[in-house]
N, C-alpha and C positions, 0 to 999 in steps of 0.2 A: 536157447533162442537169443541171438544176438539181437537182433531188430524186428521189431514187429512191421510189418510192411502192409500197407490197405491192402485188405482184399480185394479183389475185383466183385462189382454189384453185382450181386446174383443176378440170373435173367429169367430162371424157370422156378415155379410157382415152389416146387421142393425145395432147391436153394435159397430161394428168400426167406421160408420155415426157418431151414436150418439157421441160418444168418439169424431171425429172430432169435433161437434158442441162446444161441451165442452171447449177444448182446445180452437179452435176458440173466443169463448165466453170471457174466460181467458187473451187471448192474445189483445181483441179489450180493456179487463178493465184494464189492465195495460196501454196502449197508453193512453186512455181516461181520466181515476184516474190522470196517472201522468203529463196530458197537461192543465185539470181542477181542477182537485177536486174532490173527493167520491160525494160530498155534492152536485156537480153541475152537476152530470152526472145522467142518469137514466135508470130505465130499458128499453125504448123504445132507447134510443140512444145504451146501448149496443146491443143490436137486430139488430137494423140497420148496425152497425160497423160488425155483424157478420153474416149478412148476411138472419136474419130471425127476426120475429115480435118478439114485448113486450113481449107479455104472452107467445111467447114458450120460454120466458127463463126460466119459471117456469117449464119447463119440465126437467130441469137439478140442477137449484139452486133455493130453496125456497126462494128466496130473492135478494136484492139489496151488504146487507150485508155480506149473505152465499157468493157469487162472490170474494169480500174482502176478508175472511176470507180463502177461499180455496187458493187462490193465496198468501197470506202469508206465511199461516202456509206448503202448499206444497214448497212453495221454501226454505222454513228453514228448512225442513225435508230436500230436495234435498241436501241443502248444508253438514249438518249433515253426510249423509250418503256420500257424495264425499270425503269428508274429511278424514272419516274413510276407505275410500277405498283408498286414498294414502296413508295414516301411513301402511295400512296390504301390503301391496306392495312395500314399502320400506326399508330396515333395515338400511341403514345408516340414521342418525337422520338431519346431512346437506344437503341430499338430498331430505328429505321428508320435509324440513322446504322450499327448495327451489321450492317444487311443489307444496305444499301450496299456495306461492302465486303465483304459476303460475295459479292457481284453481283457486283462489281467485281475480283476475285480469282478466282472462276470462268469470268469473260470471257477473263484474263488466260492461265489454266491451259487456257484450252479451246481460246483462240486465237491462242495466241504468236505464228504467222506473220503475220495481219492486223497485228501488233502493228510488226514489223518492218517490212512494207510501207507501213506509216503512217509510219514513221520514217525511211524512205530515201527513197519513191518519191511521196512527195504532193507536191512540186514539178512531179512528171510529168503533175497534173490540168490539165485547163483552168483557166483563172480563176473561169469558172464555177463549175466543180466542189468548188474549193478553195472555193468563198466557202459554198458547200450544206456542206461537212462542218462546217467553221468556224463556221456559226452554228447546226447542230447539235451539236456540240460546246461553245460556250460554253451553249446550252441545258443541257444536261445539267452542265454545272459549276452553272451555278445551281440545279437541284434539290437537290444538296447543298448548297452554300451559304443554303438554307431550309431545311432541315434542319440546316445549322447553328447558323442563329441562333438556333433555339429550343433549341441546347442552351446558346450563351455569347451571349444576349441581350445582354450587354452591350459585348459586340468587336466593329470596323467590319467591314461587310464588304470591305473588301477585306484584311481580315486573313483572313478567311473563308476567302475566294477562294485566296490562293495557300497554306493549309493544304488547299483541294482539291486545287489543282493539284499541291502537293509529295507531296500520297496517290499521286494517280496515276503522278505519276513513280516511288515505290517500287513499287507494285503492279505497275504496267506494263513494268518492266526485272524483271521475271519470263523472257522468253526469252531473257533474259542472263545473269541471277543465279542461274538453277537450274542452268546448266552451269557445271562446273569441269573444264579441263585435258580436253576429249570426255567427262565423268562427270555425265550428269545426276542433280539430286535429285527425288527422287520426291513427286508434287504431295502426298500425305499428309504427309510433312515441312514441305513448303514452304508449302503453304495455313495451319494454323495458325502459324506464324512471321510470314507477310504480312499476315493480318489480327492476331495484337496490335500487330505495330508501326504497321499504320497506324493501331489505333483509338486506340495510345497517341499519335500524332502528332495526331490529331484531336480528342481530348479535354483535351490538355495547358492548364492556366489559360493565359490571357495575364497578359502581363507586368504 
């Protein structure tokens, strides 16, 4: 699977089923992946998480793997494209750097477990796969970093660049940093907390 590409909306009452399963499917191997392990989870237990046998999950994904791979590389398509839908929506440049992360903060709060599964189990993609999220991914690093430069025109970008990447890193250690001791913070706390710090890391003069 190079790229995961939206499907077209089903139109008939079957197709929309199916498409449920699907997602359903998606949605048990993110819990699953991120509570275990790619490695420790299998197709009968996604089945059961979603509500139907082993083998009909082969009626949607060829595999253990293809499951993986679509739930990656669709949510880095997903974010890709949000991104790009606040910048065209935008024209002041402090405004769409501050919607960013508010994008980016809700991704985090919404989907902690993709979050975790990106972090343990993307060695587990094909080379393939890995190379679709990766240049999805640096994609979406560059729409902020044009967005950034129209706020510090005058910093390299690769100063830019790893001021996005070090956003992300605080944003995204959200399914880490809101638990203390089994006590989670409640994402009202935690959402304005994450976004001053990362707009204060984003806006900081250079040196």
């Amino acid at each position: 699977m190079a790229q995961a590409a939206t499907p077209p909306t089903p139109t008939t009452q079957r197709g929309r089923a199916k498409e449920s399963r699907r997602q359903a499917l998606l949605s048990a191997a993110a819990s699953l992946f991120a509570a275990n392990g790619f490695n420790r989870v299998s197709l009968e237990d996604l089945g059961a998480a979603a509500g139907v046998s082993g083998p009909a999950v082969y009626r949607h994904f060829p595999g253990k793997q293809a499951v993986l791979a679509d739930l990656l590389v669709t949510v880095s398509q997903e974010l890709l494209d949000g991104g790009r839908q606040v910048v065209e929506r935008t024209a002041d440049p402090q405004a769409a750097l501050r919607q960013l992360v508010e994008f980016q903060v809700d991704f985090a709060l919404g989907k902690p477990d993709v979050i975790r599964v990106q972090d343990r189990d993307f060695t587990n993609l094909s080379e393939q796969d890995q190379l679709a999220v990766r240049t999805l991914q640096r994609s979406y690093v560059e729409v902020w970093v044009d967005v950034l430069a129209k706020v510090h025109p005058a910093t390299d970008h690769a100063e830019l660049r790893m001021r996005a990447h070090a956003t992300f890193g605080l944003i995204n250690s959200t399914p880490h940093s809101v638990r203390s001791h089994g006590r989670r913070m409640a994402a009202g706390v935690a959402r304005p907390l994450l976004e001053r710090m990362a707009l204060a890391a984003l806006t900081v003069p250079s040196a």
